[in-house]
C-alpha positions in Angstrom: 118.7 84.1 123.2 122.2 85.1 122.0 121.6 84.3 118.1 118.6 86.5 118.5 120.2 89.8 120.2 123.0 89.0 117.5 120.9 88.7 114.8 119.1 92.0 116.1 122.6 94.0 116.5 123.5 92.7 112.6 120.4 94.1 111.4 120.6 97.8 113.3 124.2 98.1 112.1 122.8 97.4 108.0 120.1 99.7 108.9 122.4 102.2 110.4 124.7 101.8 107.6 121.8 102.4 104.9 120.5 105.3 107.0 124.2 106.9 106.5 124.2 106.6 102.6 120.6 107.5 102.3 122.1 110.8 104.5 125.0 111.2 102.2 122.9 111.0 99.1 120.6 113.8 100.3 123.4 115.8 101.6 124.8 115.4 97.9 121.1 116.0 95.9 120.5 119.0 97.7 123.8 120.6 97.5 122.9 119.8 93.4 119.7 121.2 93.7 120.8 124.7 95.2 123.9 124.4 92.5 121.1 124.4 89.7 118.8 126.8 91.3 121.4 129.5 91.6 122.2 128.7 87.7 118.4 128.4 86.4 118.0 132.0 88.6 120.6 133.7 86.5 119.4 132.6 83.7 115.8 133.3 84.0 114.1 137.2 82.7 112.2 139.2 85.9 109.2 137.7 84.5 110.0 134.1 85.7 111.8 134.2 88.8 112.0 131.4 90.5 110.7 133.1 94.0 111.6 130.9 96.8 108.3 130.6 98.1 107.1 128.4 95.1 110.4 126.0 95.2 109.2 122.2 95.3 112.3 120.3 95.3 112.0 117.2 93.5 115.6 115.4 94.5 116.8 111.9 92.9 114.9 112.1 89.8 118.1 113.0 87.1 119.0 109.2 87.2 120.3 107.6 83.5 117.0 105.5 83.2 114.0 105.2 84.5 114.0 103.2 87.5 110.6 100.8 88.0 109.5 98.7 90.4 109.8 95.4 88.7 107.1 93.3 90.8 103.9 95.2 89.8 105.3 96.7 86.4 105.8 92.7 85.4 102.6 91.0 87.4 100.0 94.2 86.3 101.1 93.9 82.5 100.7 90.0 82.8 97.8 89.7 84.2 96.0 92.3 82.3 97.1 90.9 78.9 95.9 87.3 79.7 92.6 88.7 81.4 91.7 91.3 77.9 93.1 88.0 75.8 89.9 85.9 77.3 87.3 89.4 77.0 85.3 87.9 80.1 81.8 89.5 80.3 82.8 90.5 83.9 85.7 90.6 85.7 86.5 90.2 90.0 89.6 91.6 91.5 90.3 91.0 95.3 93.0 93.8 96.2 94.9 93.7 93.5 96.5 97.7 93.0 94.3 100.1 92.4 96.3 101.0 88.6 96.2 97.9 87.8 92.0 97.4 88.2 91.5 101.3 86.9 93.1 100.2 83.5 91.2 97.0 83.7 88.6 98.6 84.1 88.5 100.3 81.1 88.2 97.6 78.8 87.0 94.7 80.8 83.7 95.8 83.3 85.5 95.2 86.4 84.3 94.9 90.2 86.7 95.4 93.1 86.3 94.0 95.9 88.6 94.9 99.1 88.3 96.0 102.9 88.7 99.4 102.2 86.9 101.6 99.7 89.1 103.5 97.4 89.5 107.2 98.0 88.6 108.2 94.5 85.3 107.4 92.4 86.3 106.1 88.7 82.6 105.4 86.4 84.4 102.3 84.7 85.2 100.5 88.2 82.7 98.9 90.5 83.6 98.3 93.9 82.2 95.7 96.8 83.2 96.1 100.2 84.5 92.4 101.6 86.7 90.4 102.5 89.0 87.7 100.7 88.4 85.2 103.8 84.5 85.7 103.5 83.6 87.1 99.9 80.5 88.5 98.9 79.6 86.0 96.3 77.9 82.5 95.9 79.7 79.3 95.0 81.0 78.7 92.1 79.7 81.7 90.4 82.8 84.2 89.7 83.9 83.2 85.5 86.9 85.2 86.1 89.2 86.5 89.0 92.1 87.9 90.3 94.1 88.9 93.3 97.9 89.6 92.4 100.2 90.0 95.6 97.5 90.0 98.0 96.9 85.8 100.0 100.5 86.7 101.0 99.7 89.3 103.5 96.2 87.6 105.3 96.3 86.6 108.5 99.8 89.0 109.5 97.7 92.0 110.9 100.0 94.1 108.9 96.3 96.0 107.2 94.6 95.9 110.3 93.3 92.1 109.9 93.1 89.3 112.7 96.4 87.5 113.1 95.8 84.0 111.5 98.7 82.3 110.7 96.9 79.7 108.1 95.3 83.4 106.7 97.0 82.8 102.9 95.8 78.8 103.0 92.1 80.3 103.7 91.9 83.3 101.6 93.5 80.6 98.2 90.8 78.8 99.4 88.0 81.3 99.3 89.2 82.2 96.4 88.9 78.6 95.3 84.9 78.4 96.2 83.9 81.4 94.3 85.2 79.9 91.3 83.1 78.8 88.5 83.4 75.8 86.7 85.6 76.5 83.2 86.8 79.8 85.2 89.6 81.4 85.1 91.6 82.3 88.0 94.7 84.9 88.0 97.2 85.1 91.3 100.6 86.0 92.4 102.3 84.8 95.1 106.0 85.4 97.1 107.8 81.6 95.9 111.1 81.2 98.2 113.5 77.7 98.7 111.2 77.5 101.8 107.9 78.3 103.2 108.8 81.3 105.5 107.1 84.5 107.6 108.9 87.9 106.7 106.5 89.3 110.1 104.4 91.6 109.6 105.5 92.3 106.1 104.4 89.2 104.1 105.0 85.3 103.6 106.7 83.3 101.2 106.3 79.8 99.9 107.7 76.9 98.5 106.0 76.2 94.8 105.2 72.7 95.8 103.6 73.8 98.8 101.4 76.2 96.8 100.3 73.8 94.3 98.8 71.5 97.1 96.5 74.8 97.9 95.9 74.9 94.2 94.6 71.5 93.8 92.1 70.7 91.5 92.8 73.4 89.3 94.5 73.5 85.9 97.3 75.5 85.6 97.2 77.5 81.9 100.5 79.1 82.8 103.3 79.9 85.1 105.8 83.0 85.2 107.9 84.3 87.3 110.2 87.6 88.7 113.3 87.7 89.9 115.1 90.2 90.7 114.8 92.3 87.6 113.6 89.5 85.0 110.3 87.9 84.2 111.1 84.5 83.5 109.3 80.9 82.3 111.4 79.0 84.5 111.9 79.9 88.2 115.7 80.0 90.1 117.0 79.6 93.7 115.6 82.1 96.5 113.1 84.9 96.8 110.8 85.9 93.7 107.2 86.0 92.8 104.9 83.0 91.0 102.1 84.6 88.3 99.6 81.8 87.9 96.8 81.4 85.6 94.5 78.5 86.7 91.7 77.3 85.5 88.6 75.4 87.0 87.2 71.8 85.6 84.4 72.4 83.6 81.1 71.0 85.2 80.5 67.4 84.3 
């Protein structure tokens, strides 16, 4: 009981602490922002005023270099150059992002298939409504799938889904029976030191542990993040697994 309320008070106090720089950092962008407003308005002809009633302050954007979120800027680019290199006839994603299926899309027919509809219509992109614990699709007969960063969250409630805390085992499995034989199977998965539950956020898992749910598939390729690198090789704690599998061919 102690370790807990410990534990608690250590994580309020980092939070705390990064709610105080995150104040500071503001404090300091918009005191910039006003600074160049002032400067741009002196410089500006009547004609283009910048009238205060049309400001949009955009604050934390004059950094050096462009800052990216490494997970999906390495996974998306992965995935979608293996998928185009095997030019399936048709393509299944199950949740992946939505960026990452509209480019798909565009060269590869594409159906999505999530609990939610998108909020935008796109001509190239098909979508099924379903889920990846019961999909809308027969046994063995999907040539080519994906679902990057998405068995990781089943089962947590976190997008308004049933707690099941064997939700990523099932969904790898569905995933699994939809399959065809000779297909080709694309995923991404939080790999850790140990299996663990980040509640409600997402879980994490050992690599052995995750090839016993891939079993019986071939594995064409493994890569990994960490931290900011995409690597061949994995290293000690936290990153993400990008798999390519394949199923036997029908004998």
């Amino acid at each position: 009981m102690f370790a807990e309320i410990n534990w608690m008070l250590g994580y309020q106090i980092k939070a705390l602490r990064r709610g105080i720089a995150t104040w500071r950092n503001n404090m300091y962008s918009w005191g910039k922002f006003w600074r160049s407003y002032k400067s741009y308005k002196r410089l500006a002809p009547t004609y283009i005023q910048p009238e205060l009633q049309w400001l949009y302050p955009c604050l934390g954007d004059d950094t050096e270099e462009t800052q990216i979120e490494p997970i999906y800027f390495y996974q998306d680019a992965w995935a979608f150059e293996r998928i185009v290199q095997q030019r399936p006839s048709a393509h299944i994603d199950v949740g992946s992002h939505h960026n990452f299926v509209a480019l798909l899309s565009k060269v590869v027919p594409v159906t999505m298939v999530d609990i939610r509809p998108l909020s935008l219509p796109l001509e190239s992109l098909q979508f099924r409504r379903g889920s990846i614990l019961e999909l809308p699709f027969e046994d063995g007969s999907v040539s080519s799938i994906s679902s990057l960063c998405v068995v990781e969250h089943i089962g947590l409630g976190r997008y308004g889904d049933q707690l099941d805390p064997q939700g990523t085992e099932k969904a790898i499995a569905e995933l699994k029976r939809v399959l065809a034989p000779g297909g080709d199977f694309y995923i991404s998965v939080p790999i850790n030191d140990e299996n663990r539950t980040y509640f409600n956020a997402h879980r994490s898992f050992k690599e052995a542990y995750l090839v016993e749910q891939f079993h019986q598939l071939q594995v064409i390729e493994k890569r990994y993040i960490f931290g900011n690198s995409f690597l061949s090789q994995p290293v000690a704690g936290f990153g993400i697994g990008c798999y390519h599998l394949r199923q036997a061919e029908a004998k």
